[in-house]
Backbone bond lengths (Angstrom), bond angles and torsions (degrees), N, CA, C in turn:
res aa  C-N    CA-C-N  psi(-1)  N-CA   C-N-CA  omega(-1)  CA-C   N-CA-C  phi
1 X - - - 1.446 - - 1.533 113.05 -
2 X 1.702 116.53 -38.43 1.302 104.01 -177.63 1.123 115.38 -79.08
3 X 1.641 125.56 -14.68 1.570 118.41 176.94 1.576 112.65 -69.44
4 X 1.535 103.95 -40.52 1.544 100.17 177.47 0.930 118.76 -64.17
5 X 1.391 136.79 -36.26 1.232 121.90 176.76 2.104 116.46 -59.98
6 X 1.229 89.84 -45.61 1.592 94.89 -179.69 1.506 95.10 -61.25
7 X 1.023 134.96 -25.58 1.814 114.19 -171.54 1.413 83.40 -88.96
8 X 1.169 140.75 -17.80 1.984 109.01 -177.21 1.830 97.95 -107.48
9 X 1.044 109.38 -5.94 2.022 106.21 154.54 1.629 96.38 -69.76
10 X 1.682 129.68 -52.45 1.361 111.84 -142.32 1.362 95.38 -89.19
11 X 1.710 101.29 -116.07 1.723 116.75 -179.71 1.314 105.56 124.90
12 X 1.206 139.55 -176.47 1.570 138.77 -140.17 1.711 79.24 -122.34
13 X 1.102 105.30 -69.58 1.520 116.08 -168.39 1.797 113.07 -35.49
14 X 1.324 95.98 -62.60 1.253 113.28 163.56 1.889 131.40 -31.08
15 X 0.935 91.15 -46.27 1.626 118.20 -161.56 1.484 88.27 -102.46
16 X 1.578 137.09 -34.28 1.228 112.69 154.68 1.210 137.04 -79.63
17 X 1.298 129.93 -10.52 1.489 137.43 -167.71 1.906 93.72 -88.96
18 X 1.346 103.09 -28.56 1.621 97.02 -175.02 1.139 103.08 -111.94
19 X 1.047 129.71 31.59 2.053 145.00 139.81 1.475 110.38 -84.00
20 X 1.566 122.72 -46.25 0.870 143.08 175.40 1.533 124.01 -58.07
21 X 1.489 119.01 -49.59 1.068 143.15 175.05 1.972 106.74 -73.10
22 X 1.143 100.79 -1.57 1.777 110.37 -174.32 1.238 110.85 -132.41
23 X 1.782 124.03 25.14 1.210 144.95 -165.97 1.309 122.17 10.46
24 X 1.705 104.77 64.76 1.722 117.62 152.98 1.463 89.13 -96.41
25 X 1.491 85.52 119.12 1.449 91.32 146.51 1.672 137.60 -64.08
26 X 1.510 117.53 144.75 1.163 111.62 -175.87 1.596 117.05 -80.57
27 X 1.081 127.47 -15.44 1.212 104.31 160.36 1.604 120.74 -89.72
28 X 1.449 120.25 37.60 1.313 104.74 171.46 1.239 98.17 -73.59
29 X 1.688 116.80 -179.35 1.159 130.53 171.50 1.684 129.27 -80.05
30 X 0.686 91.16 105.44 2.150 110.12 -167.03 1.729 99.23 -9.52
31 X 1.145 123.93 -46.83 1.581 126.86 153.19 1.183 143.71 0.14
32 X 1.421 74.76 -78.09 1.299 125.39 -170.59 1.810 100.33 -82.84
33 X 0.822 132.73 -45.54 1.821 151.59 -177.46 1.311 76.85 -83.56
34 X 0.861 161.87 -138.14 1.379 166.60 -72.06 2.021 96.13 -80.15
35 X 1.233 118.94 -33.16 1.540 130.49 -161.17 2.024 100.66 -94.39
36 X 0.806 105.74 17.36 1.578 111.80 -162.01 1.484 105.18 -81.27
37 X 0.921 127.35 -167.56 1.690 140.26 155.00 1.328 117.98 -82.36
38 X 1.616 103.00 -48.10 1.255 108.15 -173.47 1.758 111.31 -78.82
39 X 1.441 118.18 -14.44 1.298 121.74 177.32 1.611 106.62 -75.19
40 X 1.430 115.02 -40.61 1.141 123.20 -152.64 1.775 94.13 -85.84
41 X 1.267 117.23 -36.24 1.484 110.02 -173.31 1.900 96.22 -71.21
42 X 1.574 106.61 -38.40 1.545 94.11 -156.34 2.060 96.57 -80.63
43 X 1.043 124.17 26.74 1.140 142.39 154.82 1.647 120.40 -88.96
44 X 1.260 110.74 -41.49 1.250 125.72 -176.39 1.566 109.01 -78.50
45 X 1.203 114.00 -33.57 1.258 122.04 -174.35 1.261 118.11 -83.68
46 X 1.770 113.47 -28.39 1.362 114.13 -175.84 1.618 91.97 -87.04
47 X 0.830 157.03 -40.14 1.133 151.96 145.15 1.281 110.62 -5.74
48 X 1.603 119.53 -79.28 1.387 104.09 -165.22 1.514 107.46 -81.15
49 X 0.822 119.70 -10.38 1.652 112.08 173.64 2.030 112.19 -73.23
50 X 0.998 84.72 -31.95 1.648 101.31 151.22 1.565 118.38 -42.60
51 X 1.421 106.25 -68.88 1.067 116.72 -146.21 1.882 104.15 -101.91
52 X 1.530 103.97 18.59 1.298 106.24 -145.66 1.314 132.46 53.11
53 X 1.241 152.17 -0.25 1.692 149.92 -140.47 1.170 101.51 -116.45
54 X 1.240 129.25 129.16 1.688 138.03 156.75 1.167 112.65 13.67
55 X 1.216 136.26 132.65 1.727 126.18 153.34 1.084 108.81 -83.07
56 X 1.680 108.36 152.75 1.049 113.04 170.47 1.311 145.41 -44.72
57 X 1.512 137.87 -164.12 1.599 117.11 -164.60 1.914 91.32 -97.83
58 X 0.940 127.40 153.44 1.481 127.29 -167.77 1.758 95.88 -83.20
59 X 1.381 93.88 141.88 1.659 115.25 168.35 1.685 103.62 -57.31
60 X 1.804 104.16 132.24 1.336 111.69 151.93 1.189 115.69 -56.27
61 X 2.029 123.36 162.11 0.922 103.62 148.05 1.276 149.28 -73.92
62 X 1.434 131.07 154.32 1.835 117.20 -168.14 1.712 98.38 85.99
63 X 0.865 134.31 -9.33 1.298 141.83 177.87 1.675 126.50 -50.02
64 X 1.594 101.20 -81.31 1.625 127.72 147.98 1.155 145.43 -4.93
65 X 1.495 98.96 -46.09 1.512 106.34 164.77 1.440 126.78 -107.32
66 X 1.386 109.54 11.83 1.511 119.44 145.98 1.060 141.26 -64.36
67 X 1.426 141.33 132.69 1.149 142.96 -162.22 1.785 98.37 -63.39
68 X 1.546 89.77 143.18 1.505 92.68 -177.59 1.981 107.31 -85.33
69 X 1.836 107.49 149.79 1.095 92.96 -160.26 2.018 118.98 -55.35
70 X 1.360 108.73 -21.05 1.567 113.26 -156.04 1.509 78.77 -121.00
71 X 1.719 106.97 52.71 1.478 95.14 -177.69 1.862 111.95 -85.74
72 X 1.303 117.72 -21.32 1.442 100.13 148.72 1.946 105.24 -143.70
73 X 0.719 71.63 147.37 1.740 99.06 -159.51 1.263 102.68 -105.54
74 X 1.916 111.82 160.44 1.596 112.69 -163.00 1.034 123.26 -67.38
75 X 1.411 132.22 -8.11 1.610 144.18 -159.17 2.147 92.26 -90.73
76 X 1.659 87.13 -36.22 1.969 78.91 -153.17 1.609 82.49 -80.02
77 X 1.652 124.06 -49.60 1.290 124.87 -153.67 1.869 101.76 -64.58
78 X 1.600 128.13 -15.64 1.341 124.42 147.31 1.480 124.02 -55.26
79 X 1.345 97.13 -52.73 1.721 99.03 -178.42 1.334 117.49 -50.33
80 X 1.375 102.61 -48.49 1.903 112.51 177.91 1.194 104.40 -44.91
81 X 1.311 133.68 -72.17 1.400 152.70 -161.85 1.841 93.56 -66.12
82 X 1.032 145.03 -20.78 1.388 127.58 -173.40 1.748 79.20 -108.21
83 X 0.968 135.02 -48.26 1.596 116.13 -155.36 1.851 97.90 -81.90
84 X 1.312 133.53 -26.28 1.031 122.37 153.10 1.239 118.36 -37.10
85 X 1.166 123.22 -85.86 1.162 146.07 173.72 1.663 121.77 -24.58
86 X 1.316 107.44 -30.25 1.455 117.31 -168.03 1.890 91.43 -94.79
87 X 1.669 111.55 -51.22 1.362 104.08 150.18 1.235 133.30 9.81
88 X 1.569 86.45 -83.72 1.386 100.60 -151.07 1.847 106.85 -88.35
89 X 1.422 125.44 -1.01 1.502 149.27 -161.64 1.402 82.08 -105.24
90 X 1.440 123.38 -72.78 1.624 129.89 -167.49 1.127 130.26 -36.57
91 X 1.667 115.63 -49.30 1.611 107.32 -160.81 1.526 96.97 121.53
92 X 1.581 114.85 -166.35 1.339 133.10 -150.95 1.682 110.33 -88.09
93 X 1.144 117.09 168.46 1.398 110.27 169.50 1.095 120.61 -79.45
94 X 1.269 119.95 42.69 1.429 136.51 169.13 1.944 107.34 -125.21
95 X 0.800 133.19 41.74 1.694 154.43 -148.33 1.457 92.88 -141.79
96 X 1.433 98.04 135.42 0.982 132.44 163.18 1.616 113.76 -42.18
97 X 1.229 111.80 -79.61 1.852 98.71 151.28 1.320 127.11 -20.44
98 X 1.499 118.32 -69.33 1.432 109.09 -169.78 1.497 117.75 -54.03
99 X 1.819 113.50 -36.60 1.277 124.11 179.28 1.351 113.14 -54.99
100 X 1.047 123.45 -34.84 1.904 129.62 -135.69 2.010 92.10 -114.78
101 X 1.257 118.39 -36.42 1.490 138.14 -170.87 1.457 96.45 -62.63
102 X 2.004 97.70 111.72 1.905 105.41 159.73 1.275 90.30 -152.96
103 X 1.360 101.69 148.45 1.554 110.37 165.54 1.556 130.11 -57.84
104 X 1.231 150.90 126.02 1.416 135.38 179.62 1.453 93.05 -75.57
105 X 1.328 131.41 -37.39 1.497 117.31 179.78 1.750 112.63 83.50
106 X 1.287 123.97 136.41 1.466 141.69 177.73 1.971 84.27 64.43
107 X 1.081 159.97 57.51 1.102 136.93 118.01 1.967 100.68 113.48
108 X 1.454 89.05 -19.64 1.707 91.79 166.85 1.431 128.37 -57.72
109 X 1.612 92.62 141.70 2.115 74.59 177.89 1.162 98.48 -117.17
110 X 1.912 98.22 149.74 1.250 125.80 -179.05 1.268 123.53 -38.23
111 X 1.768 100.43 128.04 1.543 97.54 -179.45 1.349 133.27 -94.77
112 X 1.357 95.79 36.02 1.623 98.60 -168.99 1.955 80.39 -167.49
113 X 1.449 106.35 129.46 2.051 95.82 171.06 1.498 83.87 -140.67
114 X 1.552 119.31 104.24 1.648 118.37 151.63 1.380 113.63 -28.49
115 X 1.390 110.79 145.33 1.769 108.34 162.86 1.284 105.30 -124.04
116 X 1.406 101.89 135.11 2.170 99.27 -157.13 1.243 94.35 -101.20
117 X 1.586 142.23 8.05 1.364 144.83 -146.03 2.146 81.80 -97.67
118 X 0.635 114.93 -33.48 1.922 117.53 162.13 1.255 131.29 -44.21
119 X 1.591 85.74 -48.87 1.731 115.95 -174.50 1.518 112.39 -83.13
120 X 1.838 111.13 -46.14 1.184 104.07 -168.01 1.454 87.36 -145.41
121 X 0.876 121.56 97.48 1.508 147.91 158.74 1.799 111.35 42.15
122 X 0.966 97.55 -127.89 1.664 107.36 178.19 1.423 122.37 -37.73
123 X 0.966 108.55 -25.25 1.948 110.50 -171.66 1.999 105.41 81.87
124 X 1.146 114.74 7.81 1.596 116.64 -175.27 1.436 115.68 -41.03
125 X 1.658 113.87 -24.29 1.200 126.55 -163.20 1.689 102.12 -70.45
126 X 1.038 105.09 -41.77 1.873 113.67 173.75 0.875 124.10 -65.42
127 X 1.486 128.17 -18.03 1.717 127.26 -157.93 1.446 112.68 -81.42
C-alpha cells in the first residue's frame, strides 16, 4: 500500500523535471541520476508525503547534483562486484545473468535471484 501510493504521488515525468530543475543533467547515467542528492531527497520526500510526515529539510542551491552521501552503499557496491564478475565468468549478453540482472535498489535484497546452475551446468558463475 505504501509503494502505491508513492507511485501515484511520484511518476517518471515528475521525478525528471525536478532532477532537472536541481541541475542533473539528463544524460547522466541512470546510476549515476538515481545516486544524486536530488534523487535521494526526492525519495525522501515521496516517502513522507506518503506517509503523511514532514518533508525533509529542502536542498541548497548547487546541492542536487551531488552525489548523495550513502550514494552507493555495501549491499549494491557487492552486487556490482559479483554481477561483474559473473559477467565476465558467464559469456555474452545473452546469459542467463545478463537476462535475470536488476538492482533491488536502497540496500533491499532481491526478491526473486534465478539460479542458472539448471540452465548452465555447475552454478561456477556464483562461487
Amino acid at each position: 500500500p505504501l509503494h502505491l501510493k508513492m507511485m501515484a504521488l511520484g511518476g517518471n515525468q515528475r521525478f525528471r523535471d525536478f532532477l532537472r530543475q536541481h541541475g542533473v543533467p539528463e544524460d547522466l547515467p541512470i546510476r549515476q541520476k538515481y545516486s544524486t542528492r536530488a534523487a535521494q531527497w526526492y525519495r525522501e520526500n515521496l516517502r513522507a508525503m506518503a506517509e503523511g510526515s514532514p518533508p525533509p529539510p529542502p536542498l541548497s542551491p548547487g546541492e542536487g547534483c551531488l552525489p548523495a552521501e550513502d550514494a552507493l552503499g555495501a549491499a549494491d557496491s557487492v552486487l556490482d562486484e559479483v554481477f561483474a564478475h559473473a559477467s565476465d565468468e558467464c559469456g555474452s549478453s545473452g546469459s542467463v545473468v545478463h537476462r535475470h540482472h536488476r538492482l533491488a535498489g536502497r540496500g533491499q535484497p532481491l526478491t526473486e535471484c534465478p539460479m542458472v546452475e539448471e540452465e548452465q551446468g555447475s552454478g561456477s558463475c556464483y562461487e
